[in-house]
C-alpha positions, 0 to 999 in steps of 0.5 A: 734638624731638631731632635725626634724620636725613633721611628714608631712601629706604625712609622716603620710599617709604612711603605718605603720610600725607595728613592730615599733608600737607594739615596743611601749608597748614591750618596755615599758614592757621590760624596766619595767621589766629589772628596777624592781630588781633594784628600789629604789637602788643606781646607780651603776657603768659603768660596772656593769652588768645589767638583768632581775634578778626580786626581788627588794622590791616587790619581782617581779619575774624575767620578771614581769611587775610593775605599769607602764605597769600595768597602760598602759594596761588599756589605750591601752585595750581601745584603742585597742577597737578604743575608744576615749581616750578623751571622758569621758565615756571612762575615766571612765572605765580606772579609774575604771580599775585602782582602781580595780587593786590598791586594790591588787597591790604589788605597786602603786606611793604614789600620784597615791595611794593617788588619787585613794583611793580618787576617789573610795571613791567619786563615781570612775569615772574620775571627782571623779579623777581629783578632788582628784588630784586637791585637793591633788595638792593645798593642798600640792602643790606637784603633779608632780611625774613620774607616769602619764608618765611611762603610756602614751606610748598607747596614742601615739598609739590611734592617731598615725594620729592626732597630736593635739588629741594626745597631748589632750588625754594626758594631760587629762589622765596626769590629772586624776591624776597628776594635776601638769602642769609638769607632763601633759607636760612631757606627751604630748611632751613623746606622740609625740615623741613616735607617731613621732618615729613610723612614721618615726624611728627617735628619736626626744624629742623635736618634741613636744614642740610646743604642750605645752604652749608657755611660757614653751616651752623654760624650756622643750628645755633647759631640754633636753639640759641639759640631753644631757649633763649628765648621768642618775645617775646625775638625782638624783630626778627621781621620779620627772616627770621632772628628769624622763624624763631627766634620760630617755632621757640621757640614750637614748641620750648616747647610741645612741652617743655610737652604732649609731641608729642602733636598738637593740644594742642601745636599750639594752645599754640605758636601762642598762643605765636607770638602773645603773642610779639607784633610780626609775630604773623601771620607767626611764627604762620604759620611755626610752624603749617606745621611743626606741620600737617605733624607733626600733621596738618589732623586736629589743627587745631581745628574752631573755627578750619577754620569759620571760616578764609577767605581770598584767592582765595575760599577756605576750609579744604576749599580747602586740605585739597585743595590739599595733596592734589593737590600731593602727588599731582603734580596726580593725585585718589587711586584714589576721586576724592578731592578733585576728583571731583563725587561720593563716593557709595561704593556698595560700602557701599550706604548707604541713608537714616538721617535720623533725629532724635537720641535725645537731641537732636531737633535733631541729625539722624542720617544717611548720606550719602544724606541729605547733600544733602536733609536740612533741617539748617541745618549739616552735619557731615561724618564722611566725605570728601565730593564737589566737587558734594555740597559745593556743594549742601550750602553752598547750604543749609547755610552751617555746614559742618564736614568731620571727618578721621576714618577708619572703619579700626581702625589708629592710622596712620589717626587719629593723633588720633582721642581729639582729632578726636572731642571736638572734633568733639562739641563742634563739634556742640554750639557749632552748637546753641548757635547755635540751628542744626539740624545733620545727622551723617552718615558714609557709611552711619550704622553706625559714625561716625555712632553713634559720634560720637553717643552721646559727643555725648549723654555729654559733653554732655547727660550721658547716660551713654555705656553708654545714649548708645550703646545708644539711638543704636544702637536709632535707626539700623536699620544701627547697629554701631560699630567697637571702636577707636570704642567703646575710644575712647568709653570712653576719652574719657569715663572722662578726662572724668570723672577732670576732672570735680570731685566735688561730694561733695569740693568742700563748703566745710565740712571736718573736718580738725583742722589747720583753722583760723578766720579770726582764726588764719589772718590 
């Protein structure tokens, strides 16, 4: 959290991490999604549970996205196409995307409606928009609401290697709209956090103010300032770009203080933070959640919340994942296909069917990827990347999809929250059975995820100790041989989960202890 500088050119030739950048648009939407039941409502108090429960003034349904992703989407579609943000013919069609969908949007920002309805009326392109912002902002001198921000995380994607497009790119999508200088401020120093973040994994709001105008640089770093000394319910007027941002850097800051940055404990805090702050709760979570998901990456947003996460157009978490993806790619899959190829089917590991029942559970199935698309389970949980078309078959069937960030590689670049990502995904596993649903574990050939995940499935919950959990999984699996960062990470995990666990010998409601007194003498 302490100041640092721009990423060097050094620093931005390295390769990326994508599961920060596909944590950009994962976490706008998660954020989003977690605020949406509680928009428009008061703060609330410390420890006032917070989830994702839908609802709200809108009646969103519980994980549905609202007009901030919705937004975002039509700008990191074009970047996903490796279209230039800045060029205006570019422009235009994102204008035009959003008019289309504020015709039957459930809500839409009063300004964003008001500009809108303005620019179609004039032709919808994105000169008839940035007049009708201009115009609204000189006649009522008020143009500086959230609701260019909420939307600017794909900008940080499209030119994650050249600072100077970036801060350009958003202040002009800032301007299509929002003609306020607050607001295209807001953007860019927003945007160069976000890009400085999946550089580099830290979390720094002030790496941006040399982009804006000198003059103003000085208000923005007393702004942060300040919001490092409040709480996001202090930020009453949040509908203002300006408190937006410092409600949503309030909440970051204060969670971070609290768990350390050290990825989806933090992560999870400061959006329930953003949203006991109360008022635009969806928004300052949104915000927040951006920069979080770049620091942390889609591998620390809980699988809880990536089930259920949805949203216009008709998409949902995986739509992201590979949003974030191509946009960082300039449009391009990796060297594997991944994520627009129809199939992974990594045939230098030969996979070969495993579909074979838990030995501790029959009603987790134990396979490859062979098994993917034939298996009888009426949930999936993916341990790795997985094709368009597999993903298509295997929904047709299994409406329970869960896809796991967790990387068969002994570096901890490759699983910055590998300790994180295999306790959720167990519990995932675990939530899908209480349900009452089969589900099938694969990786690609059931050797070292897949055994992995099941022995600490079977420790943490079916009590089996993780020495036998792992013994009788591997004796299931003929291709069984789990890495040795996997198996530290079992060991680890479940001594933790013990240390939690209380001693039943040392919770007996007796005691010994001479200092003890009776009721009469303690009252």
């Amino acid at each position: 959290m302490t100041p640092s500088t721009s990423p060097t050119a050094a620093q931005a030739a390295q390769p990326l991490s994508t599961d920060r950048a596909a944590g950009v648009l994962l976490g706008l939407a998660a954020g989003d999604a977690l605020g949406a039941g509680y928009e428009f409502g008061d703060p609330l108090p410390d420890d006032a549970p917070v989830a994702m429960i839908g609802g709200g003034g809108f009646g969103w349904a519980p994980g549905e996205w609202t007009d901030d992703t919705a937004m975002a989407v039509s700008i990191a579609q074009a970047a996903a196409r490796g279209a230039d943000l800045r060029d205006e013919a570019v422009l235009d069609e994102i204008v035009a995307a959003w008019i289309v969908w504020a015709r039957d949007a459930a809500d839409v920002g009063v300004q964003t409606r008001a500009v809108l309805a303005e620019a179609e009326r004039n032709g919808g392109s994105a000169a008839a928009a940035r007049a009708a912002a201009q115009a609204l902002h000189e006649r009522t001198g008020k143009s500086a609401g959230n609701g260019s921000l909420m939307r600017t995380a794909p900008v940080a994607l499209a030119y994650l290697h050249d600072e100077a497009a970036a801060a350009e790119a958003a202040r002009a999508l800032s301007s299509l709209t929002h003609w306020d200088d607050d607001a295209g401020d807001a953007c860019v120093l927003w945007t160069l956090a976000i890009r400085h973040a999946v550089l580099t994994g830290d979390l720094d709001a002030r790496t941006g103010l040399p982009a804006l105008p000198a003059a103003r640089r000085a208000r923005w770093a007393a702004l942060l300032d300040d919001a490092e000394q409040r709480q996001p319910r202090d930020f009453a007027r949040n509908g203002w770009v300006v408190e937006a941002l410092q409600g949503a850097w309030s909440s970051i800051h204060g969670a971070v203080a609290a768990h350390g940055a050290g990825g989806g404990a933090a992560l999870v805090d400061a959006l329930e933070r953003a949203v006991r702050g109360g008022r635009d709760t969806d928004t300052v979570a949104a915000i927040a959640a951006v920069l979080l998901g770049a620091a942390f990456g889609a591998s620390a947003v809980p699988s809880a919340w990536r089930r259920v996460l949805h949203g216009h157009p008709g998409l949902r978490a995986h739509d992201l994942v590979a949003l974030g993806a191509l946009a960082v790619r300039g449009g391009e899959p990796d060297d594997t296909g991944w994520p627009t190829g129809p199939r992974m089917d990594y045939l230098g590991w030969y996979p070969e069917r495993s579909l074979t029942p838990h030995p501790h559970d029959p009603g987790v199935l134990l396979g490859s990827i062979v098994d993917l698309e034939e298996s009888p389970a009426d949930a999936v949980v993916s341990l790795c990347r997985i094709g368009t078309e597999q993903r298509r078959v295997t929904t047709s069937r299994a409406a329970d999809h869960v896809e796991v960030w967790l990387i068969d590689k002994d570096e901890p670049e490759a699983n910055p929250n590998l300790d994180l990502v295999l306790r959720d995904t167990v519990d995932a596993i675990a939530a899908l059975r209480a349900e009452g649903k089969t589900v099938l574990l694969h990786c690609v050939a059931a050797q070292s995820r897949t055994p992995s995940v099941a022995a600490l499935y079977a420790a943490l919950h079916r009590g089996v100790p993780i020495e036998q959990a792992l013994a009788d999984v591997v004796a299931a699996l003929p291709a069984a041989s789990p890495k040795r960062f996997l198996r530290e990470a079992l060991t680890r995990i479940t001594e933790q989960a013990a240390r939690a666990t209380p001693d039943p010998a040392n919770t007996d409601d007796t005691t010994t202890d001479d200092t003890t007194t009776d009721d009469t003498e303690a009252s």
